[in-house]
Each structure stands twice: as C-alpha cells, then as structure tokens.
N, C-alpha and C positions, 0 to 999 in steps of 0.2 A: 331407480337404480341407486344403490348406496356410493356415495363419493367421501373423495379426500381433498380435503380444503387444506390448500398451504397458500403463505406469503406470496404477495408478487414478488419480493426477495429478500434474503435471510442470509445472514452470514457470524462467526462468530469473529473476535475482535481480539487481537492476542498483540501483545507488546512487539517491537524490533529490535530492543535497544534493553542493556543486562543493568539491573540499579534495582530502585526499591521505590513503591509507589509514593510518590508525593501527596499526590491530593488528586480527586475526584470530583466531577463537577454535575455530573449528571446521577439520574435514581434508576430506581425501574417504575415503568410506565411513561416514561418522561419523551414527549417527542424532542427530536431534533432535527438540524438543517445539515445539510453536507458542509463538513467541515469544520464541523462545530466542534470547541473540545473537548475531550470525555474528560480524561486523566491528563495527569505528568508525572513523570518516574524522575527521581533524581537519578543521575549516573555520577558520581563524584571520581570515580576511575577516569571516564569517556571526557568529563572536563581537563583532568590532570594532564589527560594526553594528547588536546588537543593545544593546551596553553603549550607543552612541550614542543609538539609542532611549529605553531606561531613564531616559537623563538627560533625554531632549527630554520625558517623562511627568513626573517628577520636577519642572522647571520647569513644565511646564502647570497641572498639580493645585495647585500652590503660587501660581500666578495667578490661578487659578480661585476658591480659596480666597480672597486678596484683593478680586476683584472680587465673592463673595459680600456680604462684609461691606457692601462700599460699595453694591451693591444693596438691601442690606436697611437698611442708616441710608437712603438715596435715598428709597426708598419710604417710609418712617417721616416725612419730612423733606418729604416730597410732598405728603404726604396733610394736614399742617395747614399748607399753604404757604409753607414758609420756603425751600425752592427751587422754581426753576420745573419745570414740566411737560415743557421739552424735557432739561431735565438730568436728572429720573428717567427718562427713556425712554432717554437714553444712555446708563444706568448697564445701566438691565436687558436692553438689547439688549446691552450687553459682555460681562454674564450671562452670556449666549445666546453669544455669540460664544466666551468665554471653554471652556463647557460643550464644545461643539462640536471645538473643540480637540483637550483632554484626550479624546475619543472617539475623535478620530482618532488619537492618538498610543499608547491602549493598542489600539486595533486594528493596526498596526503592530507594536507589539510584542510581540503577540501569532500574529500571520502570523511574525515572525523566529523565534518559539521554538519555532514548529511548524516553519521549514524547521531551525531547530535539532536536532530531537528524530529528523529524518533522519535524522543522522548517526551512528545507531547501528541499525544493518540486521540485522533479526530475519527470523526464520521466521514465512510466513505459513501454514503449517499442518504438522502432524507428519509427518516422513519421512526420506528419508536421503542426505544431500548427495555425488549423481553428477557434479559437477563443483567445482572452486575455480578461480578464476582471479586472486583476490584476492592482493596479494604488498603486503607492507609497502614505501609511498613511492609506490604507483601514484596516479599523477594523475587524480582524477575531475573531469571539466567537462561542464557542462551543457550544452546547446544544442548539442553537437555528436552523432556517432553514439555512444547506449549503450554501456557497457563490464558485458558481465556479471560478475557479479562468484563468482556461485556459481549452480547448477542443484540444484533441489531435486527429488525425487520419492516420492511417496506407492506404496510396494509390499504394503503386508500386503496388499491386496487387486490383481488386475489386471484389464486389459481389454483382451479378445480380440478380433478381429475378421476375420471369414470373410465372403468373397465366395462364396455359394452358388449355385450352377448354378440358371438358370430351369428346371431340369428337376425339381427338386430343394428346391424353393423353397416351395412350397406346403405341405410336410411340416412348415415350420420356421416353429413358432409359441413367440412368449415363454414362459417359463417351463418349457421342456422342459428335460433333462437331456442332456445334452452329454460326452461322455469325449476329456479330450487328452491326445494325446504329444506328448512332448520328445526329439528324436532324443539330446540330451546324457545324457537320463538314461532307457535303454532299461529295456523293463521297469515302468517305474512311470507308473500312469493318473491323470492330474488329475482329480476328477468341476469340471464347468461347471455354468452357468446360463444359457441364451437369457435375456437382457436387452431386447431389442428387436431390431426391424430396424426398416432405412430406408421397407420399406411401398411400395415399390416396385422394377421392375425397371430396373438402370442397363442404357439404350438403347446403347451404345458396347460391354460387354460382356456383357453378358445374364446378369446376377449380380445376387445379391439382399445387398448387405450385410449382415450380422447382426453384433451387438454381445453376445458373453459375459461373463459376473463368474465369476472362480475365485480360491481361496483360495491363497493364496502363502506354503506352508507346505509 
C-alpha cells in the first residue's frame, strides 16, 4: 500500500515581536536543541517604550514612598487629634491611590519585557531546520499576515500514514509490526509500528486510515 511519510513534528516559526531582523544564527539543514536561538529582531520602538516605562515605575515608587510617610505621620497625628479625621482619610486613601499606581506601572513593564524577550526566536523543541526565510533587515510587523521565519522538524522519529482498503481493514490492529519501502533506497526494509488508526471507515473512500511510528535511521 502506498503511504505518506511526515515528521514526528513540524511547525513553522514566525516572529512575536514587530522590529527588523538582526541577525540569524542558524542555516537550513542545521540541527538544533530546544531552545536554541534561531534569530533576533531589533525592535528599537519596543525598547523606547520600555525605558519609558522604567521611568514612569521609578517616579511612582518614589511617590508612593512619599505618600507612605505622610500616611503614617497622618495616622499617628489622627489618632491623639492634632489633625482632623477628614485629613487622615486623605492621606491613606492617597496611600491607596499612590499603591495602585506603582502596580500598574510594574505591570506594564513587565508585559514590555515579556514582548521584549520576543525578540529573540528560539527553538521550541529539538530538530532540524527545513526551511529559513529569515534574511538580515527583514521587516517584521504585526497585525498584518505572518512572515515565517524558519520551519522547524522533528525526524529521529516519523509518521507514516496508510489508507487501508476496507477489505483489509479488520487485519490492522495497533501495535502490529509493519515492513516499509522506500522506492529511493531499493532493497532496504524499515520495520514500523501500527500506532493507531482513525477507528473507522472514511465513507467517501472506503479506507481505514492508520497512523505508523518508524525509526529514522
């Protein structure tokens, strides 16, 4: 039976993060590890506004810090009367306001360093890059249609897939052993693994999908 031999897994690799390719570290054919890194995009926008951030945290804490203090004389100062009750309430609701701030402004710049950390595009798992399209000075932007940037695929292992004759169908249970050719390399038998099948017959042509694992060696 004629099959279709795919990756045990494939994916292609597209930027997160809008800037202009820096530099590329990997080729095609080239294996890699998880995590390894491909490229880095400059984003010279996504710095600007993260140094902006930095600074908007750096005044906030430094307010908040202030308005501590004055909360805490307020209260002290409340409590055996020497000011009134509306004026400790303003203090410690500035407190509050003050707090609130500084929360939002290290959340902020904490979303910035994460689309930061984008901009260096790893491998999400071990394999061997069958495509680049990466080229130093390419424009990444967001919001518009993805640009991939590299196709990555996992081969030590693959996956086979046979449409088997409803005739032929009922013989073909998991974990049988399977023998393939490759017309490229006559002569030499792969041993397989039935993996599964789909558990039914597809109504259009009367085939039972089955799914093999063979070693890619």
């Amino acid at each position: 039976l004629s099959a279709e031999v795919k990756p045990w897994a494939e994916t292609p690799i597209y930027a997160r993060a809008s800037g202009y390719v820096k530099q590329w570290h990997v080729n095609l054919g080239e294996r890699v590890t998880t995590g390894q890194l491909l490229a880095e995009i400059e984003a010279p926008e996504l710095d600007q506004q993260l140094e902006s951030a930095r600074h908007q945290l750096a005044q906030a804490e430094a307010a908040l810090a202030l308005s501590k203090v004055s909360a805490q004389r307020a209260s002290t100062l409340g409590s055996d009367g020497t000011i009134s009750r509306q004026e400790n309430d303003e203090k410690q609701a500035d407190l509050e306001l003050k707090t609130a701030m500084v929360n939002a402004s290290r959340a902020d710049v904490s979303r910035l360093e994460k689309l930061l950390s984008f901009t260096r595009i790893t491998a999400p798992f071990a394999g061997v890059i069958t495509g680049r399209e990466a080229d130093v000075g390419n424009l990444i932007a967001m919001g518009g249609e993805p640009k991939e940037l590299f196709r990555l695929a996992q081969t030590d292992r693959l996956r086979v897939f046979v449409h088997v004759p409803q005739s032929r169908s009922s013989s073909v249970v998991p974990g049988m052993s399977v023998e393939m050719l490759v017309p490229e390399m006559p002569g030499k038998v792969f041993p397989a693994v039935v993996s599964r099948t789909a558990g039914a017959i597809a109504p259009e042509s009367r085939t039972l999908l089955t799914e093999l694992e063979v070693d890619n060696n």
